[in-house]
One Martini backbone bead per residue (centre of mass of N, CA, C, O) as a GRO file, in nm:
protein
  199
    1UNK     BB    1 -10.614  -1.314   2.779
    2UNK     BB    2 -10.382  -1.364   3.041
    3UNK     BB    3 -10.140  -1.605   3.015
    4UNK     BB    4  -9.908  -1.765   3.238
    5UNK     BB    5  -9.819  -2.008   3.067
    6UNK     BB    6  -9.752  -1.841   2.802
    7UNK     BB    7  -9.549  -1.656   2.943
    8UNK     BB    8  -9.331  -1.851   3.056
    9UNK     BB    9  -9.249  -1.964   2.759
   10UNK     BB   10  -9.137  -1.754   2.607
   11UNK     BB   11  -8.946  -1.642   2.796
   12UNK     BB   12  -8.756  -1.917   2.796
   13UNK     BB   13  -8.718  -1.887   2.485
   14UNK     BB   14  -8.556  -1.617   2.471
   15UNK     BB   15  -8.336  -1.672   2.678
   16UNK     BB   16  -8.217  -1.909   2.482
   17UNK     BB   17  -8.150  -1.713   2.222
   18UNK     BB   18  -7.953  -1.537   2.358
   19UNK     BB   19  -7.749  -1.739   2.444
   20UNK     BB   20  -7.685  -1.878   2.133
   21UNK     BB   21  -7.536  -1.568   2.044
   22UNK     BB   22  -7.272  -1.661   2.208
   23UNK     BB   23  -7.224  -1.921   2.070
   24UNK     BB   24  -7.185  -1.868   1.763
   25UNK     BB   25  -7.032  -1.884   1.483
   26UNK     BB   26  -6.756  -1.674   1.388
   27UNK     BB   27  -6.472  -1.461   1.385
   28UNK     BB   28  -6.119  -1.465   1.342
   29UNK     BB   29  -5.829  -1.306   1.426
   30UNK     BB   30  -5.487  -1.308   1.313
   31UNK     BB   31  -5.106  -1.269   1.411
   32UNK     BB   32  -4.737  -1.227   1.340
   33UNK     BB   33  -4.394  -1.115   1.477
   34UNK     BB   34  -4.068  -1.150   1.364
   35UNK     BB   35  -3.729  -1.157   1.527
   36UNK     BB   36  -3.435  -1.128   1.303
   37UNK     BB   37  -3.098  -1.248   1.341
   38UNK     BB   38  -2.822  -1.165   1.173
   39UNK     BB   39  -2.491  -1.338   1.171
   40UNK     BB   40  -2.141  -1.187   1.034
   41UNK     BB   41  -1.848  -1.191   1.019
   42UNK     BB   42  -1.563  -1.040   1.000
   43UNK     BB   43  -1.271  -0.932   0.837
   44UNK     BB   44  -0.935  -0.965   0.825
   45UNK     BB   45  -0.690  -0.795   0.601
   46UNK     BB   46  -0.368  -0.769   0.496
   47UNK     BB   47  -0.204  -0.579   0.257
   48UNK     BB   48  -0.006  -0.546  -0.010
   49UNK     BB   49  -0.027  -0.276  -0.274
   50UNK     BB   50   0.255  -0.195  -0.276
   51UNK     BB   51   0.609  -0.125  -0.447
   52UNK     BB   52   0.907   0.080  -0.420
   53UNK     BB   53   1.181   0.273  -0.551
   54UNK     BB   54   1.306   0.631  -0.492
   55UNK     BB   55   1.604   0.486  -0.477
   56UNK     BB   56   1.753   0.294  -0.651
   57UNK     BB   57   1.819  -0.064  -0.829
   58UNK     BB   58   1.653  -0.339  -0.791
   59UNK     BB   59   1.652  -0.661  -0.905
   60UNK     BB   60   1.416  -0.705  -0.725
   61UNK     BB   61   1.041  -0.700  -0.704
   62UNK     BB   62   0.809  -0.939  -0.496
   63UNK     BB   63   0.477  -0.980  -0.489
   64UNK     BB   64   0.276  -1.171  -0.365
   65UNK     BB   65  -0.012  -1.314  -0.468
   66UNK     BB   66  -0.132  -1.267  -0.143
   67UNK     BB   67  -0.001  -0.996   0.012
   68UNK     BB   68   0.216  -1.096   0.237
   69UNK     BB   69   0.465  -1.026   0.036
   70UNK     BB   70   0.811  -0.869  -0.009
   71UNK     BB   71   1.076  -0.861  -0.218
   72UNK     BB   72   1.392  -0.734  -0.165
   73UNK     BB   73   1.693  -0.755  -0.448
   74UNK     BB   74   2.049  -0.616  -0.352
   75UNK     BB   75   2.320  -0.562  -0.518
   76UNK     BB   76   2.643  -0.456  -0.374
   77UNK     BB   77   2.849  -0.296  -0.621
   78UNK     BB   78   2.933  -0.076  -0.368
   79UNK     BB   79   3.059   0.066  -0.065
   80UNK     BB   80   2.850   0.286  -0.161
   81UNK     BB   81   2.526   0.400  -0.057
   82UNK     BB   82   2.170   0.464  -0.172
   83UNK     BB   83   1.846   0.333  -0.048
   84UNK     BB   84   1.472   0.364  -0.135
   85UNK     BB   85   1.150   0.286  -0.003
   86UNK     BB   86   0.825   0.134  -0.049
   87UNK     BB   87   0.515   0.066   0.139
   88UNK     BB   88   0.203  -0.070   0.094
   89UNK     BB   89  -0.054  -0.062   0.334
   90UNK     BB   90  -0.360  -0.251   0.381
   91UNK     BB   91  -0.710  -0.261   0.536
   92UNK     BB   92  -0.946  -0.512   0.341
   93UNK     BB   93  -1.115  -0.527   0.565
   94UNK     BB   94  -1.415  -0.501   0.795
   95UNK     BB   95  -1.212  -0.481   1.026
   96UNK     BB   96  -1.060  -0.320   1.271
   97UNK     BB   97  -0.759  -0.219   1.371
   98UNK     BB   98  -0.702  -0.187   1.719
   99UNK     BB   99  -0.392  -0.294   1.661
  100UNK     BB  100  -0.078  -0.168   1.453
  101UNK     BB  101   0.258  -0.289   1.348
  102UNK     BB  102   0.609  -0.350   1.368
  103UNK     BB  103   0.883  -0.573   1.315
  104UNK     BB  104   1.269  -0.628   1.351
  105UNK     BB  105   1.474  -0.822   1.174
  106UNK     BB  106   1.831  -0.917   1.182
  107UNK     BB  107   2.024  -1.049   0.916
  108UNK     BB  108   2.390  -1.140   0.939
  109UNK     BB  109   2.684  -0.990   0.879
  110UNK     BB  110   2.896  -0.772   1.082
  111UNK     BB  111   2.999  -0.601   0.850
  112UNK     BB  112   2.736  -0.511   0.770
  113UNK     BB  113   2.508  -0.460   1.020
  114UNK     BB  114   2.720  -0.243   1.151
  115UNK     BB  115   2.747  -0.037   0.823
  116UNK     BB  116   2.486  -0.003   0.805
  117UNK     BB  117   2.222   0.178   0.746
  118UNK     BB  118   1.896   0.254   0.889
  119UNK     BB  119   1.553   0.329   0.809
  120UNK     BB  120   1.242   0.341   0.957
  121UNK     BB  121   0.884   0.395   0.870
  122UNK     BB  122   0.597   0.517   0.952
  123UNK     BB  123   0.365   0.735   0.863
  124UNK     BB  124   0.121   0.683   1.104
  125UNK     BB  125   0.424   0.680   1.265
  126UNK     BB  126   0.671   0.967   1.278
  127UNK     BB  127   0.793   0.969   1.531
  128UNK     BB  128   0.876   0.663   1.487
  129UNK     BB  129   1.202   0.466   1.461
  130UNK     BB  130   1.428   0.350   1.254
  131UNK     BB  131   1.785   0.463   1.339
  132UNK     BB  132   2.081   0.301   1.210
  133UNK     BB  133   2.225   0.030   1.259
  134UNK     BB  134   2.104  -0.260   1.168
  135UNK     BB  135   2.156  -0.425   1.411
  136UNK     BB  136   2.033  -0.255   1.637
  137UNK     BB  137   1.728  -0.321   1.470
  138UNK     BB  138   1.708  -0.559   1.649
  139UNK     BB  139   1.359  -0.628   1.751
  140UNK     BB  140   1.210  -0.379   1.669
  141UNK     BB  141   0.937  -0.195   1.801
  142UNK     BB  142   0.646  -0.048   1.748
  143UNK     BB  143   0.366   0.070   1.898
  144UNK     BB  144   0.127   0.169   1.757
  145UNK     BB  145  -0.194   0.144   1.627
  146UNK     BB  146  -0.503   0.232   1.422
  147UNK     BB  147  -0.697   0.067   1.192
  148UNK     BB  148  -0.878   0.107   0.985
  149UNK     BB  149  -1.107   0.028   0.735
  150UNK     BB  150  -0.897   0.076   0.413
  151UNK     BB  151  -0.664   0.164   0.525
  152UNK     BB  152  -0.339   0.347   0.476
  153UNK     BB  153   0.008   0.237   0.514
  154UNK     BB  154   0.387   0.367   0.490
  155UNK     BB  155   0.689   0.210   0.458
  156UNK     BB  156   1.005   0.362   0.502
  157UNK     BB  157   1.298   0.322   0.351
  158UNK     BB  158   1.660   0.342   0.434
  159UNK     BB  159   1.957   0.333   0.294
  160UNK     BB  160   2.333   0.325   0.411
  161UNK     BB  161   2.629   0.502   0.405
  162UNK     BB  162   2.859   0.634   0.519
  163UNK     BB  163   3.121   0.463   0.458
  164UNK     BB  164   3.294   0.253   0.343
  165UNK     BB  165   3.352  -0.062   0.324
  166UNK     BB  166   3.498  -0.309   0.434
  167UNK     BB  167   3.673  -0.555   0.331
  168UNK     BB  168   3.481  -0.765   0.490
  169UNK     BB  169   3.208  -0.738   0.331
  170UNK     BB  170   3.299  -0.915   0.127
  171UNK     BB  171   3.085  -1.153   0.081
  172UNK     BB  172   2.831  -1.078   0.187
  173UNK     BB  173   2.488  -1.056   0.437
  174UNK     BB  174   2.159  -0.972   0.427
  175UNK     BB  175   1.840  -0.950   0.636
  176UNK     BB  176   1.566  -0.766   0.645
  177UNK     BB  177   1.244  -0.805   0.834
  178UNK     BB  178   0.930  -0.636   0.825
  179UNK     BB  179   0.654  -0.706   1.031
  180UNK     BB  180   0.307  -0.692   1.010
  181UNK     BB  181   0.050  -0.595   1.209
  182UNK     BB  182  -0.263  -0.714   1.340
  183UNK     BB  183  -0.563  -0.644   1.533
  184UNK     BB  184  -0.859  -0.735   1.617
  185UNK     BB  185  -1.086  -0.786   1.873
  186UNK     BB  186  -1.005  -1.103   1.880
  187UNK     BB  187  -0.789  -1.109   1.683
  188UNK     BB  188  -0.533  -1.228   1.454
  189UNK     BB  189  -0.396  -1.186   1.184
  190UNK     BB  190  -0.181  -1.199   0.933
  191UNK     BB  191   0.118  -1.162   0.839
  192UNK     BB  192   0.376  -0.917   0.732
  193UNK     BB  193   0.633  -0.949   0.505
  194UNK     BB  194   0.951  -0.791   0.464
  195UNK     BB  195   1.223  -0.849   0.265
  196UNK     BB  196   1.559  -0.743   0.283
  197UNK     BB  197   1.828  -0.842   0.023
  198UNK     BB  198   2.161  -0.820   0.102
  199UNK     BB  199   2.520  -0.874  -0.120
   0.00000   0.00000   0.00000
């Protein structure tokens, strides 16, 4: 026989067990991803990495033990003279110059810088350079161009007399630096001196 109250109890218990499933406790699953970045600086830095003579025996060639300058010291001991030199420049650094360049400066007697001549180029830019009396070449600065990393470029120096030097130019010297330049993307690096010391 057909119960209305045990069917109507049933029934609500029914109910009460559905909804319990969907209470009780369960598996979680979490997960998550990092992005990191890490920023490094690069490094700017121009060396002398050789130095030599190609003709003409300096009294000394001295690169600096941190390679930022190099010193040719020759003694003019005949009124006229030849003589040739190499300097090569290295960009040892992880960042492109953006632009490197040289500039040049002249001190000295003028008996002397009025009477040398001098030639100076740079070989990855050798459209342009100094040519004539060392005295003219005071000053001069070269257009400049893109170094990447790693690149080597080499100033070649000559130096020369067209005819005797005047009894005026005994005892005197003079000093030609020609310094090498670089910029990378944000700022300058250290510069490079070569001095070429002659008396």
């Amino acid at each position: 026989m057909f119960n209305r109250k045990k069917f109507a109890g049933l029934a609500s218990t029914a109910a009460v067990g559905l909804a319990l499933v969907g209470v009780g406790t369960g598996a979680q699953w979490a997960d998550s991803v990092d992005a990191v970045e890490d920023l490094t600086t690069g490094t700017a830095d121009l060396q002398i990495i050789d130095a030599y003579a190609l003709s003409g025996a300096p009294e000394s060639i001295v690169i600096a033990a941190d390679g930022d300058s190099v010193t040719f010291t020759t003694p003019l001991e005949d009124g006229s003279f030849s003589y040739i030199q190499d300097v090569i420049i290295q960009n040892v650094g992880s960042l492109p110059m953006k632009a490197a360049w040289y500039e040049v400066d002249v001190a000295g007697d003028l008996e002397l810088t009025d009477n040398v001549i001098m030639r100076l180029n740079d070989v990855r830019d050798a459209a342009d350079g100094v040519n004539g009396p060392a005295s003219g070449s005071h000053l001069y600065k070269s257009p400049g161009y893109a170094m990447p990393a790693g690149s080597t470029t080499t100033l070649w120096f000559d130096f020369w007399t067209d005819t005797v030097l005047p009894d005026a130019a005994q005892g005197k010297s003079m000093t030609v630096t020609v310094t090498f330049h670089g910029v990378d993307g944000d700022g300058g690096t250290p510069m490079l001196e070569i001095p070429e010391v002659r008396s």
